[in-house]
C-alpha positions as CSV (number, residue, x, y, z in Angstrom):
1,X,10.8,20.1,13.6
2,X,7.6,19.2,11.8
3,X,4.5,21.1,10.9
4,X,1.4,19.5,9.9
5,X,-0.5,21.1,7.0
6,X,1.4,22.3,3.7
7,X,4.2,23.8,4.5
8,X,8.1,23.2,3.4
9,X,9.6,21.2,6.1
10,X,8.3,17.5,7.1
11,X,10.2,15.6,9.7
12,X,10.1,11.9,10.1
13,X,12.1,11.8,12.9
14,X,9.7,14.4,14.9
15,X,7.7,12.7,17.4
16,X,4.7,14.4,16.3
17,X,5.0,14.7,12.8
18,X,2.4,12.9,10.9
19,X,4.8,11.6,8.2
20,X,5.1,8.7,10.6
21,X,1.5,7.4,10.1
22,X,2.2,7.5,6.8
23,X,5.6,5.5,7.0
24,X,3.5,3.4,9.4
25,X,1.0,2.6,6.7
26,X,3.7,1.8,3.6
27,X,6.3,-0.3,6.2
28,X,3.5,-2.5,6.7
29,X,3.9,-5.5,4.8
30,X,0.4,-6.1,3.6
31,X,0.3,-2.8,2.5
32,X,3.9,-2.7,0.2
33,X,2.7,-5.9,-1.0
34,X,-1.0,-4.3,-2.2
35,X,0.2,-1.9,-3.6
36,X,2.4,-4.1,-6.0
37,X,0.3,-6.4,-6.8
38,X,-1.6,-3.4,-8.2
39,X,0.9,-1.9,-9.9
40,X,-0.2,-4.0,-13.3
41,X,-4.0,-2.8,-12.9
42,X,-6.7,-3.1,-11.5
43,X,-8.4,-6.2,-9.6
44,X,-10.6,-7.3,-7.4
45,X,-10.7,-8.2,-3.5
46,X,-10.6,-11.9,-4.4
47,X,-7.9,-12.0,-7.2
48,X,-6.0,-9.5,-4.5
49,X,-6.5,-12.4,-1.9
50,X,-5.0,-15.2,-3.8
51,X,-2.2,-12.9,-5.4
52,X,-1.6,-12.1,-1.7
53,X,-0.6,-15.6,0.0
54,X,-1.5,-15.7,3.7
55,X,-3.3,-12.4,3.9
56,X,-6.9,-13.0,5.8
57,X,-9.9,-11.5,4.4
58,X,-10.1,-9.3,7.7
59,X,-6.7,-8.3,7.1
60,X,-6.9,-7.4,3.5
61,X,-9.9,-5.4,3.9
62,X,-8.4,-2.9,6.8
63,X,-5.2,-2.7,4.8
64,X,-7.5,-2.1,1.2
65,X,-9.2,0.5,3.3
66,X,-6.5,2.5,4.8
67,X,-4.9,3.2,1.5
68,X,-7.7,4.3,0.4
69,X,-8.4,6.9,3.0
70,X,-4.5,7.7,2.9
71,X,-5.1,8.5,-0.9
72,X,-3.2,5.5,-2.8
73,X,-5.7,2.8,-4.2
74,X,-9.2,4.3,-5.7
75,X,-12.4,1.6,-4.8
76,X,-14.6,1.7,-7.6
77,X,-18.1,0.0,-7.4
78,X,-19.7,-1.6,-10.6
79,X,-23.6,-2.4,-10.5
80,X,-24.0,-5.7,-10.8
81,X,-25.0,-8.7,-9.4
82,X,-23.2,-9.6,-7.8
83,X,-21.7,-6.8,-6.8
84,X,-18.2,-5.8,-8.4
85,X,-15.6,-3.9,-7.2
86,X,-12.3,-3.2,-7.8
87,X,-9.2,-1.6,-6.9
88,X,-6.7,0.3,-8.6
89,X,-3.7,2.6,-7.6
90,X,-4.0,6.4,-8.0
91,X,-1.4,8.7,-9.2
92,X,0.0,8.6,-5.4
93,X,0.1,5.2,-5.1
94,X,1.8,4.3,-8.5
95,X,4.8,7.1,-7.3
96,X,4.7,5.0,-3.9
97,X,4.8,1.9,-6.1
98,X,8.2,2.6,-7.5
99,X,10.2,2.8,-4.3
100,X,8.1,0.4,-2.7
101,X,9.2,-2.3,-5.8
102,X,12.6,-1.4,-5.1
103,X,12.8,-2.5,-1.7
104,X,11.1,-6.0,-2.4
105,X,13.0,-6.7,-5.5
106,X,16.4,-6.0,-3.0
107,X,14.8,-8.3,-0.9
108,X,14.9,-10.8,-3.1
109,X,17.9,-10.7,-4.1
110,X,19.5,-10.2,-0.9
111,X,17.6,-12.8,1.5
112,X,20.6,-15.4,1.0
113,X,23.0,-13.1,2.7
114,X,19.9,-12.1,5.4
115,X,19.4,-15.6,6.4
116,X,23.1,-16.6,6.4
């Protein structure tokens, strides 16, 4: 069973429960790999783009902008010109980051035995 709203029981497994779009939104690899590369501070979209090999620009700014709206990264907007943004994590997203750093460092250390 799962409930939406704030109440005491969440179930993943629930077809309609809406911990899925979550888990939806932190499986993604784009997304895990944000939200480490953010884990030492802030940067902006372009440092996040070379830190993040392969990602398009299209790409990176979906993914940017659904953590945001799920409540992990905080955009902030400098006035200048150009214009400056940058991202950070907020509390949430540094307690995601944890977890989330734990299953890429096992990942590195077990992809000899994946790819065997």
């Amino acid at each position: 069973m799962c409930v939406t709203g704030k109440h005491d029981h969440h179930d993943v497994y629930a077809a309609q429960c809406p911990c899925r779009d979550v888990l939806d939104l932190l499986a993604n690899k784009w997304a895990a790999l944000a939200i480490g590369s953010l884990e030492d501070g802030p940067l902006r979209f372009g440092e996040l783009q070379r830190r993040l090999q392969g990602i398009s620009p299209k790409v990176l700014t979906q993914t940017l902008r659904r953590l945001e709206e799920n409540g992990f990264l905080h955009r902030e907007i400098f006035p200048a010109v150009p214009l400056h943004v940058e991202y950070s994590l907020t509390n949430l997203g540094q307690s995601v980051s944890v977890p989330l750093s734990a299953l890429r460092s096992w990942v590195e250390d077990n992809l000899d035995q994946l790819t065997a």
